[in-house]
N, C-alpha and C positions, 0 to 999 in steps of 0.2 A: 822346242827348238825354233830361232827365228832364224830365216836367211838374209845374211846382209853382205852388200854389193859394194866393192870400193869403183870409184870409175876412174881408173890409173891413165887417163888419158896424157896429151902434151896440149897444154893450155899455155906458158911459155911464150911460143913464136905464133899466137894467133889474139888477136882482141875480142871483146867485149859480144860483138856481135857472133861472131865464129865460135867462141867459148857457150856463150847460151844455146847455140842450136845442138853444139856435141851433147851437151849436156843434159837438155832436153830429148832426144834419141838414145843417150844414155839410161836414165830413166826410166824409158820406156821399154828397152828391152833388156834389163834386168830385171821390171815388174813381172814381164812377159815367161821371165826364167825364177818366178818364186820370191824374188827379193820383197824385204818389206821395211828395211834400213838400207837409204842410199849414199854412200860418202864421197865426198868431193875434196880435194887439195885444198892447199892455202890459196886463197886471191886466184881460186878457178874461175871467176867470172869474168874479171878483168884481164888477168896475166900477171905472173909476180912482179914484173919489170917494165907495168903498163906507163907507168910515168918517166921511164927514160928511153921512149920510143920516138922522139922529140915529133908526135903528133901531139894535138891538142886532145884532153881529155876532162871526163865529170864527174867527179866520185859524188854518187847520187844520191839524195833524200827519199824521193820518192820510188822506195823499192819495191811496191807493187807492180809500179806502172813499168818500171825495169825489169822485172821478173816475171812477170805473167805467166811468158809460155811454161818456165820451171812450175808455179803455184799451181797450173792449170792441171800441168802433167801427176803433178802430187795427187791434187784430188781426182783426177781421175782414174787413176793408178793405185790408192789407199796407202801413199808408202811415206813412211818418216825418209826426211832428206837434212841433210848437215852441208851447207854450202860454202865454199870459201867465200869472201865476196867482201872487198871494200864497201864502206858505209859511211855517211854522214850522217851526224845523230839529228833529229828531228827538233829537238829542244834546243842544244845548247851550240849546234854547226859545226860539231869538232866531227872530223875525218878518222877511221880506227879502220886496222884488218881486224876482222873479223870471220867466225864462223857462224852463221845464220842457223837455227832448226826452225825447219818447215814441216809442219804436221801433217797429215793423211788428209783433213778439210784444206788445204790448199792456205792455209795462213802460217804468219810468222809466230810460233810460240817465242821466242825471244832470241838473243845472240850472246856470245863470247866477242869481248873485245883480245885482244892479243896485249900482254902485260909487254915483250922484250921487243923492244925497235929495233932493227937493224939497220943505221943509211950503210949505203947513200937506200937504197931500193925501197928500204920503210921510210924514211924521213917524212913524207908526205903524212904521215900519221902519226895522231896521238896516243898514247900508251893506257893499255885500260888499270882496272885494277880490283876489278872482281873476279872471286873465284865462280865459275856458273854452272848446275847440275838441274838436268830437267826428265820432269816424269815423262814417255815417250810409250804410249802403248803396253804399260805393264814393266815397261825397265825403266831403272833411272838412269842417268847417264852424263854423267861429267863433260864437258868439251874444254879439250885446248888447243892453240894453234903455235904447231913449230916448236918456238927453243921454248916456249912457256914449260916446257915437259923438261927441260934442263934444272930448273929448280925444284928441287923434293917437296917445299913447303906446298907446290900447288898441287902435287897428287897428294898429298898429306889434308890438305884443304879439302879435296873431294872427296875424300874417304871420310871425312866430317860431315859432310853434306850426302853421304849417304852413298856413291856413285857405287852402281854394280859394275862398270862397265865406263872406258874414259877413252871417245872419239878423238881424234891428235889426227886434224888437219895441217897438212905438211908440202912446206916447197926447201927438202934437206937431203941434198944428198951427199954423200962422204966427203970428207975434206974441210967442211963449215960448221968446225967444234968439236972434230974428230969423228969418230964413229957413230952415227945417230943413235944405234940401236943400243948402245952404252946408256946414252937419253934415258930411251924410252923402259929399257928395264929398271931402271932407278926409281923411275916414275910409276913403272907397276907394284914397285917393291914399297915404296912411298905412303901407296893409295892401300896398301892392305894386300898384294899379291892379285888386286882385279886385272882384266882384262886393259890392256890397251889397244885399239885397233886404230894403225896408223893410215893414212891415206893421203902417199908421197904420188908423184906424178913425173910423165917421162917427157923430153923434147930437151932440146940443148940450141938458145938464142944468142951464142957467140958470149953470155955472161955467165952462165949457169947451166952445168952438165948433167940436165935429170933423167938422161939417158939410163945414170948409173945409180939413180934415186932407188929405195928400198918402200913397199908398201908393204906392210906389217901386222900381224895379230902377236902381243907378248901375254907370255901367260902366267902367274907365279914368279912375273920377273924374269921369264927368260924368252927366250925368243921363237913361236912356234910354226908359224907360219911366214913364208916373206917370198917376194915378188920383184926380181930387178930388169928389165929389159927395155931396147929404145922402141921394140911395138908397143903401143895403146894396150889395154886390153882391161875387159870387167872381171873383177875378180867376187869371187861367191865362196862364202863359209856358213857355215849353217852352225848356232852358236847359243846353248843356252842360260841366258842372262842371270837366272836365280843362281847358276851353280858354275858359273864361268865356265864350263866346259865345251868344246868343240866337239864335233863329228867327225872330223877329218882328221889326217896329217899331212893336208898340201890344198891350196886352192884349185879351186875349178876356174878355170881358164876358159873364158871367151874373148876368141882374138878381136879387135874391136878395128875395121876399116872407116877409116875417116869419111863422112859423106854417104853411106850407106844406108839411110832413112833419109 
């Protein structure tokens, strides 16, 4: 069994700077509680809505030197991390959401770019178009980000590439496409009946109500665990990858106070 930790915070109504320190104490004290896969929302680093804050902003190249305290916390911690986090590609300057896997040595094994834009809130970014599945400590593991999990061909995609297991970093909560979780069993049913473990987030910035967002384990396509509240809070399931199977019937709930480390 591995235990793996969503961090359902509200990244939403805080920037760049405030998003990395939660996230970093997040980290830290789910290692503290067993964790050893850590999941983060869509565009947790920036905020989904970072570029219509009409402050100035820099979707950044250099994501070492932006992410450090996360890298830092990784390898000292030994834990796989899946980050939201806009990116600018290093080659060719194009801008993508993305989700990052960062490895137990504190480096980036690679990213998902996000295949469906949404403007106005996505417009700033270019559309990927790979499908991406990476070895992660003995599990494979598929990532998507958001409505990517709306089209069957990409869980269909990952189950071609092997995925035991397909993280769906998420900024969705009901009413944008319907029902998410409609999505996301589609997508487990898609990928061969694996695992999806989603990791939506709460806070509500006058644009988007993720108070009422849903953070999710779907199993065989249906929906077995899930998480909706406007508290923060680290969620833990203990989960084994070779045989999709869970421990539980309900998350373990750590209430998460903002500011607390």
């Amino acid at each position: 069994m591995s235990k793996i930790a969503w961090l359902h915070f509200d990244y939403i109504t805080k920037g760049e700077t405030e998003n990395l320190a939660q996230i970093t104490a997040g980290i830290h004290l789910a290692a503290e509680n067993g964790a050893a896969y850590i999941l983060t929302p869509e565009l947790a680093v920036q905020g989904y809505h970072f570029t219509q804050q009409g402050k100035p902003y820099v979707i950044h190249t250099d994501l070492c030197a932006l992410l450090q305290p996360v890298l830092q916390a990784a390898a000292q911690r030994r834990v796989w991390i899946f980050l939201g986090c806009a990116v600018r590609d290093a080659k060719d300057g194009q801008p993508h959401n993305s989700c990052l896997v960062i490895g137990p040595d504190g480096g980036i094994v690679g990213r998902h770019d996000k295949h469906l834009i949404h403007a106005p809130a996505e417009a700033w970014s270019m559309a990927g178009t790979a499908n991406d599945c990476f070895d992660c400590g003995g599990a494979r593991i598929g990532v998507l980000v958001c409505a990517d999990a709306w089209y069957d061909e990409n869980g269909a995609a990952l189950q071609q590439l092997g995925a035991e297991a397909v993280v769906l970093s998420a900024a969705w909560p009901p009413g944008c496409g319907g029902s998410p979780e409609n999505a996301w069993e589609r997508c487990s049913r898609a990928s061969g009946g694996k695992p999806v473990l989603v990791c939506n987030q709460t806070g509500f910035d006058g644009r988007m109500d993720c108070r009422i967002a849903m953070s999710a384990v779907i199993l065989q396509g249906k929906l077995a665990l899930s998480y909706v509240s406007p508290q923060p809070a680290i969620l833990l399931a203990d989960m084994d990858f070779s045989t999709g199977m869970l421990a539980q019937q309900a998350f373990t709930v750590l209430p998460w106070e903002e500011g607390k480390r």
